[in-house]
C-alpha positions in Angstrom: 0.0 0.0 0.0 2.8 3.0 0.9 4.7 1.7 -2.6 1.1 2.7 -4.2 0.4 5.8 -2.5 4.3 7.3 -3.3 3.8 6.3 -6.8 0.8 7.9 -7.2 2.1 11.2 -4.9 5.0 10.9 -8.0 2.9 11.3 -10.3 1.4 13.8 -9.5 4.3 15.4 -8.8 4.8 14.7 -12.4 1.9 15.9 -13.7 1.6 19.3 -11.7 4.6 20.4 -13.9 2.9 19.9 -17.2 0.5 22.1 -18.8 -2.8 21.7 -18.0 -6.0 23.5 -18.6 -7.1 26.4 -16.5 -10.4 24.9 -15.9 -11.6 21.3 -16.7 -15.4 19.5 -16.3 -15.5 15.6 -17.1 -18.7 14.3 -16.2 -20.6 11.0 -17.0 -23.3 11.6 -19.7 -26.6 10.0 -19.3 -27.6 10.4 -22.5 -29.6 7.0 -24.0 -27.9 7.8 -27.5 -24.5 6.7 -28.6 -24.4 9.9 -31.1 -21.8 12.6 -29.9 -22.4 16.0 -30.8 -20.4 19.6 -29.6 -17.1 20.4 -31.7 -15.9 16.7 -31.8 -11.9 18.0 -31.8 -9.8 20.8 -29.8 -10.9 24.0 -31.0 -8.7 26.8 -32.3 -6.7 28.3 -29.1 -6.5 25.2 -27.3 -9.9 24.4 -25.3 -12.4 21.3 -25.4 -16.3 20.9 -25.7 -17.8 17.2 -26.3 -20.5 15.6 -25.2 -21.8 11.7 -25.0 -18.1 10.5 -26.3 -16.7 7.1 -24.9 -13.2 7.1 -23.1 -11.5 5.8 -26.1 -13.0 8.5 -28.2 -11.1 10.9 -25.7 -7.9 8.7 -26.2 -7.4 8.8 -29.8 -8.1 12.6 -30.0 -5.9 13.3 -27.7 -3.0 11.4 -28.6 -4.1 12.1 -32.7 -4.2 8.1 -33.3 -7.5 5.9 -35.1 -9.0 4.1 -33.0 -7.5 1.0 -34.1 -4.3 1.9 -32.7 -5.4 1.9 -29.4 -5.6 -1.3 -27.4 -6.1 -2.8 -23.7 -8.9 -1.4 -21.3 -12.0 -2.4 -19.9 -14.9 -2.5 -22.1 -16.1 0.6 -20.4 -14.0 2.6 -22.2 -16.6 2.0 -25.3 -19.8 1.7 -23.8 -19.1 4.5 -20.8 -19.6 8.2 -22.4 -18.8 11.7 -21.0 -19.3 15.6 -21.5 -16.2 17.4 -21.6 -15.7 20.9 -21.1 -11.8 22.2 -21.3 -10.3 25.6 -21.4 -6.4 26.8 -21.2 -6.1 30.4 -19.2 -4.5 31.7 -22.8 -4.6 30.4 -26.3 -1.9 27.8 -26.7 -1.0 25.7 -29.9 -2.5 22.1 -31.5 0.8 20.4 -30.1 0.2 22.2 -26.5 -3.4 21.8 -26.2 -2.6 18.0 -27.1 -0.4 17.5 -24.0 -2.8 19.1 -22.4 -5.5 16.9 -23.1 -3.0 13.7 -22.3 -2.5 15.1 -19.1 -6.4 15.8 -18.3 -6.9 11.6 -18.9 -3.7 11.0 -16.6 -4.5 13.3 -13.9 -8.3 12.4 -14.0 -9.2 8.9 -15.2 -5.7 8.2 -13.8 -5.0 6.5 -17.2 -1.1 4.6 -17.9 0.1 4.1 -21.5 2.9 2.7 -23.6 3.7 2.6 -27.1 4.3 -0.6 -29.2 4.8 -1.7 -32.7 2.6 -4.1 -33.7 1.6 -6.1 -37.3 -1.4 -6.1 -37.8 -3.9 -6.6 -40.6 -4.7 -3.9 -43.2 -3.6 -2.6 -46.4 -1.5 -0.6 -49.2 -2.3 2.0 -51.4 -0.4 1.1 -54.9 -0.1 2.9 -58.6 1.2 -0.2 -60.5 3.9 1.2 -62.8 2.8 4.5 -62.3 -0.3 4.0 -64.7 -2.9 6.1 -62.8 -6.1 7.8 -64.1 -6.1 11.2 -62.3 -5.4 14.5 -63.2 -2.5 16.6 -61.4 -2.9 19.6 -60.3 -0.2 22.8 -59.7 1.4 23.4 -56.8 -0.8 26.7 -56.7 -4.4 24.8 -56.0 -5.9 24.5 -53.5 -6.6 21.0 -52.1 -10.1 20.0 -49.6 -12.4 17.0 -50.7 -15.5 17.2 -50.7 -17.4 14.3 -48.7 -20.9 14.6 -50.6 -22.4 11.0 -49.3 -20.9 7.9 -47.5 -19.0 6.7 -50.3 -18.3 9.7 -52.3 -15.0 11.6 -52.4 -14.4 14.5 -55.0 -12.2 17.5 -54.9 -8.6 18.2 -55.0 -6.2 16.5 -53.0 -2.9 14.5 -52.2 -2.5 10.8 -51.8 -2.4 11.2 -47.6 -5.5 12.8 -47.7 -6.9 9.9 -49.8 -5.2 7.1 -47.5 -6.9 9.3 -44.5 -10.2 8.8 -45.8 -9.5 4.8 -46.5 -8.6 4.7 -42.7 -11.4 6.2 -41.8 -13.6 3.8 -44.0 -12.1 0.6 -43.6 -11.7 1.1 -40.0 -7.6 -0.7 -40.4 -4.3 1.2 -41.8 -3.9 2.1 -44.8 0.3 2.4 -46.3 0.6 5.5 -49.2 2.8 3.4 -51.7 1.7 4.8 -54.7 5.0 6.6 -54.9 3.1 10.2 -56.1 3.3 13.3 -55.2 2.2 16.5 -55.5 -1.9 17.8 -56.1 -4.6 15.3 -58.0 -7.9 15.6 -58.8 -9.7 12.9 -57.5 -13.2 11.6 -57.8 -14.5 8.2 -57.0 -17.6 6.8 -55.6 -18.6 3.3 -54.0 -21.1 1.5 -52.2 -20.2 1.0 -48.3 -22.5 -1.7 -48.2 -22.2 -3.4 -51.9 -23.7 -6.9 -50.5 -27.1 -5.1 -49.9 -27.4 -2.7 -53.4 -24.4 -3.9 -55.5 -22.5 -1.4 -56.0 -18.9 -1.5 -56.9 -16.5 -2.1 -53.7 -13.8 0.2 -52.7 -11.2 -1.6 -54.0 -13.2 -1.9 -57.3 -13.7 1.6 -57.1 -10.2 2.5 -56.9 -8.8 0.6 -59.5 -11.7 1.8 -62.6 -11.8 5.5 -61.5 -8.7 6.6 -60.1 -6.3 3.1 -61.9 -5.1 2.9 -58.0 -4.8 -0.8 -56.3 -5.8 -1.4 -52.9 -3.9 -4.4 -51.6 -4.7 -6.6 -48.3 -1.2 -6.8 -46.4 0.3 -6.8 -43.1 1.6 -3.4 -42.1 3.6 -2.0 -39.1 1.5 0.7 -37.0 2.1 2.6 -33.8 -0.5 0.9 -31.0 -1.3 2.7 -28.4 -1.6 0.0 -25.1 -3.7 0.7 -22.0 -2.0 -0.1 -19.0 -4.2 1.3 -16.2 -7.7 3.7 -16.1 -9.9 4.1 -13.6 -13.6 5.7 -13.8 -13.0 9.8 -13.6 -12.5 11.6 -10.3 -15.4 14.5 -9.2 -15.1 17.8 -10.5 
């Protein structure tokens, strides 16, 4: 017992010399709907509003990782949801405000991480010998897709911001192999669920409209693992 009480005195020893908001709410929502709402992201100047998110929601915005990335906890960290409120005394930058937010998890759902590389399943973005069916753009334009329905990307953009969105619709890593660089316009649409209306798949999607292959493979990825968390402490 005095081993766990110094530890936890160092650590907040620890964590009193790190920047922290000026003022911080984290209360339990009791919401019946899994849907989040409030700006779902640190705002310009550094502070927080979300409510109804789930504890690994919290995790992966404040340490900028997907979801899949993190691993480890109880299953409360899904189904358990929370309002946040956040605010720094002054504006402070993206990088700040993240520390920030690491420390408000650490200091009040007492949470322990460490990093590891794991394999994993997911996949890589490839141009096969460069024969690809989109237009590039000048250095000049300006790049921002435009996300018109599940399914549908169009607009101006680079090959990150494509493998982003495949992250974010496959739910597993995506690798940028393609090998291009610069501006493209891109413009693609697919059916999320192509069992239920047949439409083309992603992959299929990819390879007509844009010539790009999307290739199942083991990658490498940064995971996140939950060592310790605890329900929050009061307010």
């Amino acid at each position: 017992m005095r081993v766990t009480i110094v530890l936890s005195l160092f650590a907040l020893s620890v964590l009193a010399d790190q920047p922290a908001f000026e003022v911080a709410s984290v209360k339990v929502s009791n919401s019946p709907s899994n849907g989040m709402s409030g700006y779902v992201g640190i705002r310009p100047g550094g502070s927080l509003s979300m409510v109804n998110v789930s504890l690994e929601f919290l995790i992966s915005m404040a340490y900028g990782l997907e979801s899949y990335c993190i691993s480890g906890g109880p299953a409360s960290i899904l189904s358990e949801r929370y309002n946040i409120d956040a605010k720094p005394a002054a504006r402070v930058s993206r990088d700040v405000a993240m520390q920030m937010f690491q420390n408000l998890l650490a200091e009040r759902f007492h949470l322990q991480v460490h990093h590891e590389i794991k394999t994993v399943d997911g996949y890589i973005l490839m141009a096969p010998k460069g024969d690809f069916k989109m237009q590039k753009l000048g250095p000049d334009d300006a790049v921002g897709f435009r996300f018109q329905q599940p399914g549908h990307i169009q607009g101006p953009g680079t090959m990150d911001m494509l493998t982003a969105v495949l992250k974010g619709s496959l739910g597993v890593p995506v690798e940028d192999k393609t090998g291009l660089t610069g501006k493209y316009d891109v413009a693609i649409e697919w059916s999320p669920n192509e069992a239920d209306d047949g439409g083309p798949s992603i992959q299929a999607a990819l390879s007509e409209r844009l010539g790009l292959v999307l290739k199942r493979e083991k990658v490498s990825i940064d995971v996140l693992v939950i060592d310790h968390v605890e329900k929050p402490t009061p307010n």
